[in-house]
C-alpha positions as CSV (number, residue, x, y, z in Angstrom):
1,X,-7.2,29.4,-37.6
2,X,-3.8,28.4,-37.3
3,X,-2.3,25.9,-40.2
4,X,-0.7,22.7,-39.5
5,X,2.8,24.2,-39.7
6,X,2.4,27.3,-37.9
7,X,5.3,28.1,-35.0
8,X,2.4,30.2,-33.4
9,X,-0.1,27.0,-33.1
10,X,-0.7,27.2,-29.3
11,X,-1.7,23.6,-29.2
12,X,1.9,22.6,-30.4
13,X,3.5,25.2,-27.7
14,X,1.2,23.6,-25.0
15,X,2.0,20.2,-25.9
16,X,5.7,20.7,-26.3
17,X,5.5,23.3,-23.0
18,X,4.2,20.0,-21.0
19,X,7.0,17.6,-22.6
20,X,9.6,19.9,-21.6
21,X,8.2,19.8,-17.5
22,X,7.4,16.2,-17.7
23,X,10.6,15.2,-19.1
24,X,13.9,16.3,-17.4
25,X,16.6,17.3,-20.1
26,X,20.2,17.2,-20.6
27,X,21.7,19.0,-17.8
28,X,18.3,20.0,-16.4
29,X,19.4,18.3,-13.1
30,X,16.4,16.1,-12.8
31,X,16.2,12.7,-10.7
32,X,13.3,11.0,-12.5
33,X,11.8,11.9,-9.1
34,X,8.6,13.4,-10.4
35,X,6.4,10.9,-10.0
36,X,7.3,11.1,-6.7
37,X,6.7,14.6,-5.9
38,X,3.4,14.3,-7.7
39,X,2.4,11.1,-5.0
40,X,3.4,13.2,-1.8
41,X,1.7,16.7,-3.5
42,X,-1.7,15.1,-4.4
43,X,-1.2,12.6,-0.7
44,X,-1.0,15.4,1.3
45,X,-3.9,17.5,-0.3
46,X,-6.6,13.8,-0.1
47,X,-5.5,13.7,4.0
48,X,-5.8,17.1,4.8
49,X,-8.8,18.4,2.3
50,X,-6.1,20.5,1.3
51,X,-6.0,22.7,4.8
52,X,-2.9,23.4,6.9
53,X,-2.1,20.3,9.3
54,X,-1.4,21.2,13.2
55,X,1.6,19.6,14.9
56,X,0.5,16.5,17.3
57,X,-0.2,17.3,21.3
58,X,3.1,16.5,23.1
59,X,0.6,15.9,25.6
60,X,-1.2,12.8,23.4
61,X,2.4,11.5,22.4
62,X,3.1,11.2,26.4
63,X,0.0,9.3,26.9
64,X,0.6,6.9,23.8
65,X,3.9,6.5,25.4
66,X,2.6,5.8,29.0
67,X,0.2,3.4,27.4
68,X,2.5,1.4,25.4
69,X,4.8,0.6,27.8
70,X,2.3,-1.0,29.4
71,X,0.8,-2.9,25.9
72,X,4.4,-3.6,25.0
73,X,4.9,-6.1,28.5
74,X,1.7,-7.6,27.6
75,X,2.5,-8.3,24.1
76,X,6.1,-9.8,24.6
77,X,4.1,-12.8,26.9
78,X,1.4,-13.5,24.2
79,X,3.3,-13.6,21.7
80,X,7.0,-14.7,23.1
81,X,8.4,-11.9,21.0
82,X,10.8,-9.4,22.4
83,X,10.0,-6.4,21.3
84,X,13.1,-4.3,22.2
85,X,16.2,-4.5,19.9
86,X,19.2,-4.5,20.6
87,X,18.4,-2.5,23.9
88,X,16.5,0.1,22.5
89,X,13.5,0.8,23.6
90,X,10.7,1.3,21.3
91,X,8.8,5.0,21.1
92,X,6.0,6.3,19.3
93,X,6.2,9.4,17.3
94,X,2.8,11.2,17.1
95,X,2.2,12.7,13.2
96,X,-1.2,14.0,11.5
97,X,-2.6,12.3,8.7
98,X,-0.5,14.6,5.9
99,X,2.8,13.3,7.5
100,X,1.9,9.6,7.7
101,X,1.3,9.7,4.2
102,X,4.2,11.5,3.2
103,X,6.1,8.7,5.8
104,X,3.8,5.7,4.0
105,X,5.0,6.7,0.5
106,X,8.5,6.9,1.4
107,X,8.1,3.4,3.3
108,X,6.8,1.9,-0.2
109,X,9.0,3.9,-2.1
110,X,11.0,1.1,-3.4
111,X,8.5,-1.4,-4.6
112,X,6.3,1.8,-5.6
113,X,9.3,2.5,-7.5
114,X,9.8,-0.5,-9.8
115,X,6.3,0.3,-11.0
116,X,7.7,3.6,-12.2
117,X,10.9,2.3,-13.9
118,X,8.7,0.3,-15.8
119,X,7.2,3.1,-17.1
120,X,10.0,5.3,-17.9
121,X,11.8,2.3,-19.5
122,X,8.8,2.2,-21.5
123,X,8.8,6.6,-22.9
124,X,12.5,6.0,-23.0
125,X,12.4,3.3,-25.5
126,X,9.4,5.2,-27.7
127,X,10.7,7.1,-30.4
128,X,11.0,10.7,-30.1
129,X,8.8,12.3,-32.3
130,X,9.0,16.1,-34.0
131,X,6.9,18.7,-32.2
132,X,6.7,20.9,-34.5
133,X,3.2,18.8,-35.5
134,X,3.8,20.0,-39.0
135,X,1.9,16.9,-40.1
136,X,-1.1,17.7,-37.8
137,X,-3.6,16.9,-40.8
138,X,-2.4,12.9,-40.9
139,X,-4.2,10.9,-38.2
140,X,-1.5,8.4,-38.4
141,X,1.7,10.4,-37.6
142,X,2.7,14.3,-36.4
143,X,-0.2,14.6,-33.7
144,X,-0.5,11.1,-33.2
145,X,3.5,10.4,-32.7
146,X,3.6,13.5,-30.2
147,X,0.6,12.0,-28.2
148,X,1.8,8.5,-28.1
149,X,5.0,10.0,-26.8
150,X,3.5,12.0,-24.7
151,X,1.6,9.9,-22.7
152,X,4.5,7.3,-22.1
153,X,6.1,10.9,-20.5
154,X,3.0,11.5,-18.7
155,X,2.6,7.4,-17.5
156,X,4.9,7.9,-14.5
157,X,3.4,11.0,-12.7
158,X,0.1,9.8,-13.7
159,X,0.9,6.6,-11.7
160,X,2.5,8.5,-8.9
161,X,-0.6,10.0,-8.8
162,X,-2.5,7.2,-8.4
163,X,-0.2,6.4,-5.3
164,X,-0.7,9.4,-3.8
165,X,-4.4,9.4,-4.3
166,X,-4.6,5.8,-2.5
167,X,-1.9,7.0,0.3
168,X,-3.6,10.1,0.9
169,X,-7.2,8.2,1.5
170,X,-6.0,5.6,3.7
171,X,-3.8,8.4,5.8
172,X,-7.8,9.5,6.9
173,X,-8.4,6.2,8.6
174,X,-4.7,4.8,9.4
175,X,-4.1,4.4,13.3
176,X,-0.9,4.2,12.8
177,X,2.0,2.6,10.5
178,X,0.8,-0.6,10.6
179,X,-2.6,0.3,8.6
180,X,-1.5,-3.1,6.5
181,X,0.2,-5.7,7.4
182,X,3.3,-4.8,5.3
183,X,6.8,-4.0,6.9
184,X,8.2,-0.4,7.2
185,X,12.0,0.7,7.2
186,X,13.5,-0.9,10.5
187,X,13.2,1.1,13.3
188,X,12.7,1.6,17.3
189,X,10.2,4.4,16.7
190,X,6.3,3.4,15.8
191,X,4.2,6.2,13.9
192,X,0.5,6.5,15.5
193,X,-2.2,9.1,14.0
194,X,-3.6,10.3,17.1
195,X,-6.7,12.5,15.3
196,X,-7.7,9.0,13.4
197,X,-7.8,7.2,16.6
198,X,-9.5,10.0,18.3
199,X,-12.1,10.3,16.0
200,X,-12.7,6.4,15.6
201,X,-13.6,6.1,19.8
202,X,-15.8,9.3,19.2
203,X,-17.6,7.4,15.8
204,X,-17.8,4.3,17.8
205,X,-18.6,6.1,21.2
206,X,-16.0,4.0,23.1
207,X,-13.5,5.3,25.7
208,X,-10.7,7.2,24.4
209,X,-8.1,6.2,26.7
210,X,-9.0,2.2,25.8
211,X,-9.0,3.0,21.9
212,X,-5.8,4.6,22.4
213,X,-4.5,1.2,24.5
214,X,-6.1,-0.7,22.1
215,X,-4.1,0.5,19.3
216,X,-1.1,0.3,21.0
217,X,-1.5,-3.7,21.5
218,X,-2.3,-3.7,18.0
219,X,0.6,-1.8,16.2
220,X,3.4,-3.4,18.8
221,X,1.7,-6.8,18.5
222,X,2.1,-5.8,13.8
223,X,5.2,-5.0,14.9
224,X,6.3,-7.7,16.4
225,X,5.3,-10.2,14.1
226,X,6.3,-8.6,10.4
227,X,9.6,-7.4,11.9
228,X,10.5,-10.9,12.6
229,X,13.4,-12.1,10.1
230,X,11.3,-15.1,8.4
231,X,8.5,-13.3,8.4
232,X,10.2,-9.8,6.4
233,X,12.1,-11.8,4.3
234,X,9.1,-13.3,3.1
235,X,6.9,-10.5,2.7
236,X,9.7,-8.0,0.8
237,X,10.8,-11.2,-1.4
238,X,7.0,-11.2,-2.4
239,X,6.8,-7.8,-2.8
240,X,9.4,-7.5,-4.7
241,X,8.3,-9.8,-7.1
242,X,4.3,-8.7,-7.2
243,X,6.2,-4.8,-8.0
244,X,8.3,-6.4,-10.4
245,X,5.3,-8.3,-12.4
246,X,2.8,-5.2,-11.7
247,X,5.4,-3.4,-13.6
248,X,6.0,-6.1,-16.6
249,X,2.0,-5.2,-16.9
250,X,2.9,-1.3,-16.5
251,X,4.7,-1.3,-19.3
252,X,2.9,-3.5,-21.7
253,X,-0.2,-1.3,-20.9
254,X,1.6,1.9,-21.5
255,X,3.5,0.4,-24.6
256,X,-0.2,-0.6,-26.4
257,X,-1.3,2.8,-25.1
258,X,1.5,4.8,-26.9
259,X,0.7,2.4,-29.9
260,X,-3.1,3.3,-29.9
261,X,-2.4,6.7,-29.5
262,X,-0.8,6.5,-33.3
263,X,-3.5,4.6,-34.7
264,X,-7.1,6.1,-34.4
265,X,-8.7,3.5,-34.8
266,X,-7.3,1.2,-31.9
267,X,-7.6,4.2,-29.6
268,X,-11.2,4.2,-30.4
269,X,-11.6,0.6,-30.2
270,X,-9.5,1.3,-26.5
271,X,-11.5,4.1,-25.5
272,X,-14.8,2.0,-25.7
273,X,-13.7,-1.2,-24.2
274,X,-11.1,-0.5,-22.4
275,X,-10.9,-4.1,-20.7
276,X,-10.2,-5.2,-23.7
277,X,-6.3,-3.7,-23.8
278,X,-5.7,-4.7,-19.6
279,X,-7.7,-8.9,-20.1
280,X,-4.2,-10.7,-21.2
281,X,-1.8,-8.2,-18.9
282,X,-1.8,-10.0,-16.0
283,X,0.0,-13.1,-16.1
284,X,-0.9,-16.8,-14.1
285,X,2.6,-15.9,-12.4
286,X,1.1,-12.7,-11.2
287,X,-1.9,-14.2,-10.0
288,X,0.5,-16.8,-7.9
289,X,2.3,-14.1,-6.1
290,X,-0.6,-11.3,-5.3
291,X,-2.1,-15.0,-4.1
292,X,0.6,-15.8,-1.5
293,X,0.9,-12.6,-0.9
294,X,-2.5,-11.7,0.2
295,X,-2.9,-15.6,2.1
296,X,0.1,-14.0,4.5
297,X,-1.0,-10.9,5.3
298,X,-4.5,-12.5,6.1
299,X,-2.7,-14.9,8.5
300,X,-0.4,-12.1,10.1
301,X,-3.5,-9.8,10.5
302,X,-5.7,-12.3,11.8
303,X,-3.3,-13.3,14.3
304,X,-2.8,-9.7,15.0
305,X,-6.2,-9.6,15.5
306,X,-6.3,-12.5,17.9
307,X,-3.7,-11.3,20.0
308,X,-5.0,-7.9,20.1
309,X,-8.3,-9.2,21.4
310,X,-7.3,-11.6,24.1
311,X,-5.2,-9.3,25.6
312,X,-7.9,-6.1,25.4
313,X,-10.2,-8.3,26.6
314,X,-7.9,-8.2,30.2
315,X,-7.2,-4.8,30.1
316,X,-10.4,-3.1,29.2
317,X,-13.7,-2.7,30.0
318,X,-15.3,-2.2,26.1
319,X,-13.6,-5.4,24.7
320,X,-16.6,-6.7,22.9
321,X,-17.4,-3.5,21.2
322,X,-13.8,-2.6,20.2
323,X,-13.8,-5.4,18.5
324,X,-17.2,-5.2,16.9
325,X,-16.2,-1.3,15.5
326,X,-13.1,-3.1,14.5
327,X,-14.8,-5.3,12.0
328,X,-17.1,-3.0,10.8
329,X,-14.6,-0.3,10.3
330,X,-12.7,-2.5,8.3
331,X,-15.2,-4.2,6.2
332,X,-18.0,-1.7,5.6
333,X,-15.9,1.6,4.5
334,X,-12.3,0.2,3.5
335,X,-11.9,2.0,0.5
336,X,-8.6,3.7,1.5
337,X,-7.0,0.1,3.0
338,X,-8.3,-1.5,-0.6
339,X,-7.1,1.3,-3.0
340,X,-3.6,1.3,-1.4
341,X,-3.5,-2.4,-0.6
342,X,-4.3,-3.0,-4.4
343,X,-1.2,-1.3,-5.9
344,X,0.8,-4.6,-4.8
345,X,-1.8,-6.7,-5.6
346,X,-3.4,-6.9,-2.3
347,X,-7.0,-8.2,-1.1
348,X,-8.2,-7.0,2.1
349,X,-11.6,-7.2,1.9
350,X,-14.4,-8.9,4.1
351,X,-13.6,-12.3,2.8
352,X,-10.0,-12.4,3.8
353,X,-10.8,-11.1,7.2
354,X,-13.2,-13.8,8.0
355,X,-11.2,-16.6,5.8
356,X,-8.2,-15.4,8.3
357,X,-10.0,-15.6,11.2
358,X,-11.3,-18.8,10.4
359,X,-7.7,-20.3,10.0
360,X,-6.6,-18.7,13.3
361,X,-9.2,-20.5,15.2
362,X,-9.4,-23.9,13.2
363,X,-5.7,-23.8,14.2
364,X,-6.8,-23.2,18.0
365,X,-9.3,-25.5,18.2
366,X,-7.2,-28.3,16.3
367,X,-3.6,-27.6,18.7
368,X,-4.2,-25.0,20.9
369,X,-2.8,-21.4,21.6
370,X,0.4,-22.6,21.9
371,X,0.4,-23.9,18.4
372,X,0.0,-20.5,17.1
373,X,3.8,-19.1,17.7
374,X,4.5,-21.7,15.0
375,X,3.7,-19.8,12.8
376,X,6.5,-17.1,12.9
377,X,9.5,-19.3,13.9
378,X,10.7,-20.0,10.9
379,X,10.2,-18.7,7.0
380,X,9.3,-22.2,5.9
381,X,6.7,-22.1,8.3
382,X,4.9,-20.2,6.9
383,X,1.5,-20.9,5.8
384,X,0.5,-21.4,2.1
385,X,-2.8,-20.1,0.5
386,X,-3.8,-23.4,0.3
387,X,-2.9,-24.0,4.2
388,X,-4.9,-20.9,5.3
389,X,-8.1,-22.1,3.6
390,X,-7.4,-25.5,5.3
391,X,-5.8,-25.1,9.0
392,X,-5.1,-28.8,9.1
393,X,-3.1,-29.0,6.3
394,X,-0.3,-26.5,8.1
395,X,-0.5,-28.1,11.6
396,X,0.3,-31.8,9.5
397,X,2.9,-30.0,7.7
398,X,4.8,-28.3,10.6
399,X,4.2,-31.9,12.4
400,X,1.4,-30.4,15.3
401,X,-1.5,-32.3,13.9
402,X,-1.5,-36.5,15.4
């Protein structure tokens, strides 16, 4: 047995081994980055079971291409968008699911990354304990310090983890960027997951060549409407603020952790309920955002939705159905849209897919179609949770309702 104070005590070299990895010293050169290298590593391995990813066809890029030139004329009428900016036209660049996630995660990184900061403004704040654990035998100090501090370390990669686990699931079953309705980086070029949307039409035995059309409607009609300037300012303002909360209740979880950690007894009391340390974290404020949040991006993909299906319903032959395995896909095995969707405080579920299509067509039936592009002319346009649960309410505040 080794004593308390040994040098040779392999659980002190382990635990001190682990600090020294997980905790970038002076002149070590590191970025604070690993966190993120931990999201992409683990992301990767949950879209591609771990197994080498092949390149996309050039072939199925060209036919994405062919196809959205024609979805993209289409989708400028319904919507009175313009799609092309500044004279560019847009493209689509053709990636497996292992590259959209690594391109999702680096999408999110900045909100992702406030949720981090928290964290490490939390270890860097902790006092640094001794790892020598020479006082190994006292429950309330030597082991227990060097814990506490070490899982403040360990908070940040375990939470880029936890994005890369929820990236790497919904990189299975995105179609293409616009798996939520949250914006990307500004650009001409739309990511599409060919393998996803081939293996959907063969799930739901519908044409191939109309899935693929499909989608394109879909992601230009996304595009369209979150890349409008209202409509982005909105959504990263309330992004920005859901991050910044999430990580207010980051750090107060990780700071009562590292507290428990030193006291045996409230890590017991944590270990068996351990509700009972995350009931008070989140705040009325937080509630308020991931609220308005979630009633925007139901409106946006409802509409989306909407869109999508009046115009498939011209252009191809399986409309009914496409929409059917739509909805089902969405609503019976979303596990990958709710994990990720949940780290900014996101619902997606069944009930705000039918409480958004219920405000798109209580706005339809009360104003017509026409009605509709109100909704992204202008950021105070915008609907308000309470406006999505009650149509009327919007179309008297915007002045469409007599």
């Amino acid at each position: 047995m080794f004593g308390a104070g040994d040098p040779n005590n392999p659980m002190g070299r382990l635990l001190g081994d682990l600090m020294k990895v997980l905790s970038p010293g002076p002149g070590s050169g590191g970025d604070g980055d690993t966190w993120f290298e931990a999201a992409r590593t683990l992301a990767h391995g949950v879209a591609t079971d771990g197994g080498p990813e092949e390149n996309a066809d050039p072939l199925v890029r060209m036919a994405f291409e062919e196809l959205g030139r024609v979805a993209e004329l289409h989708v400028t009428n319904a919507t009175g968008i313009s799609l092309s900016s500044g004279g560019s036209q847009l493209s689509f660049d053709a990636v497996g699911p292992g590259q959209w996630s690594f391109l999702a995660l680096e999408a999110y990184r900045p909100t992702l990354q406030l949720m981090v900061e928290a964290q490490q403004q939390a270890a860097a704040a902790a006092p640094s304990p001794s790892t020598d654990l020479s006082d190994l035998d006292d429950p309330t100090g030597g082991l227990g310090g060097f814990l506490s501090q070490f899982a403040l370390t360990l908070g940040p990669v375990l939470l880029g983890m936890q994005f890369g686990s929820a990236a790497g699931h919904l990189a299975r079953r995105a179609f293409g960027q616009y798996a939520l309705p949250l914006p990307w980086p500004e650009s001409n070029t739309l990511v599409l997951v060919p393998a996803n949307v081939a293996q959907f039409a063969e799930d739901w035995s519908l044409p191939l060549q109309e899935v693929q059309l499909w989608v394109c409607v879909r992601e230009l009609t996304m595009h369209a409407v979150v890349t409008r300037p209202g409509v982005r300012a909105a959504l990263l303002r309330l992004l920005g603020d859901a991050a910044a909360h999430a990580a207010a209740s980051q750090r107060s979880f990780v700071d009562q952790l590292g507290d428990g950690l030193g006291d045996p007894n409230m890590l017991e009391n944590v270990l068996q309920d351990p509700e009972s340390l995350l009931a008070d974290l989140v705040s009325p404020e937080q509630r308020n955002i991931s609220n308005a949040l979630t009633a925007l991006t139901t409106a946006i993909g409802a509409y989306v939705d909407h869109v999508t299906t009046g115009i498939a319903a011209s252009l191809t032959s399986s409309s009914a159905a496409l929409n059917e395995a739509w909805y089902r896909y969405r609503v019976e095995d979303a596990k990958g849209e709710q994990a990720f969707a949940g780290l900014f405080g996101l619902d997606v579920g069944q009930a705000e897919v039918d409480r958004g299509a219920a405000f798109i067509s209580g706005v339809v039936e009360r104003a017509g179609e026409d009605a509709l592009a109100r909704l992204w002319a202008d950021e105070l346009d915008l609907p308000t949770p309470a406006e999505v649960d009650a149509p009327g309410l919007w179309l008297a505040r915007i002045g469409l309702l007599d």
